[in-house]
LUMVO-158697 format. One line per field, with one value per residue (C-alpha): x, y, z. Coordinates in Angstrom, 3 decimals, always signed. Example, Ala and Ser with C-alpha at 12.3 -4.5 7.8 and 13.67 -1.06 7.14 Angstrom:
2
px (+12.300 +13.670)
py (-4.500 -1.060)
pz (+7.800 +7.140)
END
This chain:
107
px (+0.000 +1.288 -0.056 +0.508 -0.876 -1.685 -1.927 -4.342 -4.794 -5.762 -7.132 -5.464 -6.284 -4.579 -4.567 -4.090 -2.545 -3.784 -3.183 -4.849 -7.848 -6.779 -9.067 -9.515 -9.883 -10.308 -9.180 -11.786 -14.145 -14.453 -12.232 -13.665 -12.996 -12.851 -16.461 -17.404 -15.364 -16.697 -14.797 -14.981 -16.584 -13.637 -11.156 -11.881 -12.342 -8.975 -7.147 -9.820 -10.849 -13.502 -15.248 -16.745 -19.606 -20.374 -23.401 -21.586 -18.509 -18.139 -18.175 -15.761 -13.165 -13.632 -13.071 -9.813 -8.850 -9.047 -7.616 -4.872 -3.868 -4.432 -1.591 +0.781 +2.910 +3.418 +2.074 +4.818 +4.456 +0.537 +1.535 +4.541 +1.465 -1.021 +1.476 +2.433 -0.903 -2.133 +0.929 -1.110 -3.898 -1.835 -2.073 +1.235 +2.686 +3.463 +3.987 +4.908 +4.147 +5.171 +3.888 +3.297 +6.976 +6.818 +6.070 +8.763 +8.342 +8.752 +10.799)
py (+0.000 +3.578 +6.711 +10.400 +13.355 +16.432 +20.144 +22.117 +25.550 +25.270 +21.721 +18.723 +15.166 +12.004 +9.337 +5.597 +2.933 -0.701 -3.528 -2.321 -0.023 +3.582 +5.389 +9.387 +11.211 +15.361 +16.500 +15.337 +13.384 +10.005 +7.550 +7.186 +5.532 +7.303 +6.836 +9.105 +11.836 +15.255 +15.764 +18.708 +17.942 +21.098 +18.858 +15.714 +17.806 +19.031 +15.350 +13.505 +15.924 +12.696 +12.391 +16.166 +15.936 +12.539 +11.669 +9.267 +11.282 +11.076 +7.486 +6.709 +8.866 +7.514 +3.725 +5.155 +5.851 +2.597 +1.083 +3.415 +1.905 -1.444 -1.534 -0.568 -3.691 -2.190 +0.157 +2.150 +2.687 +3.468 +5.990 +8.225 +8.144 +9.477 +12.215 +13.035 +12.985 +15.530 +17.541 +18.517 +19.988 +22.154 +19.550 +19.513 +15.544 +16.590 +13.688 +10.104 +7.374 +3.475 +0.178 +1.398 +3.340 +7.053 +9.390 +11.336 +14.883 +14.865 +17.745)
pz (+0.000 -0.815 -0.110 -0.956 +0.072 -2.636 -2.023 -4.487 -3.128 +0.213 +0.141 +0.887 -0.852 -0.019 -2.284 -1.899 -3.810 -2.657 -5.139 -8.061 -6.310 -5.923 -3.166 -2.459 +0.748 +1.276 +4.382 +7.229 +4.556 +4.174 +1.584 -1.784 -4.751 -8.157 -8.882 -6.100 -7.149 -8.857 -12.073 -13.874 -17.163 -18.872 -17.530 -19.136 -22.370 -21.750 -21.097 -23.388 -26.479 -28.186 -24.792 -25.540 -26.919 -25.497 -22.791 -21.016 -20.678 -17.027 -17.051 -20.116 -18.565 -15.306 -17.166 -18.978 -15.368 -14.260 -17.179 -17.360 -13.958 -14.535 -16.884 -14.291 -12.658 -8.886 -7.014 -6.826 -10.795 -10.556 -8.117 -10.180 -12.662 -10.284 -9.389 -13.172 -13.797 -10.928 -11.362 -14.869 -12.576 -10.133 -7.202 -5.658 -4.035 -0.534 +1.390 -0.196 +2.506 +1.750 +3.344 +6.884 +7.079 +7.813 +5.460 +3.199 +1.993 -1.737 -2.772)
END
């Protein structure tokens, strides 16, 4: 299991690697995984331009999530690409924390 924790403006999100299910928590809310998120529908047009003008847009880009980190081997390698990924967004990796050991500030 890996976690990291995010900055975006004032907010903090920590995210968690376990296997291959990825779960989201806001600072004081409860863990959730991707399909309870809000996603803004501009910023799946931005990352996935077809999924437009598309009903189901929300849920194809949500699938394309999941398969995206399916393909990964480790954890560790589903979690650079959750950090690449957010880095896109302006959500800043704080805190990196692996397998129980204390967490590390990434610089």
């Amino acid at each position: 299991m890996i976690g990291a924790i995010f900055q975006f403006g004032g907010d903090h999100v920590e995210v968690i690697v376990n296997g291959n299910s990825i779960y989201f928590r806001e600072a004081g809310g409860a863990q959730s995984t991707i399909d309870g998120l809000k996603l803004s529908k501009a910023g799946v047009e931005k990352e996935f331009p077809d999924l437009k003008n598309d009903l189901n847009w929300r849920k194809k880009a949500i699938q394309r999530f999941k398969d995206n980190v399916r393909a990964f081997k480790t954890e560790k390698e589903s979690m650079d690409y959750i950090i690449d990924d957010l880095k896109k967004y302006g959500y800043q990796a704080k805190f990196i924390q692996m397998s129980g050991f204390r967490p590390q500030k990434i610089s």
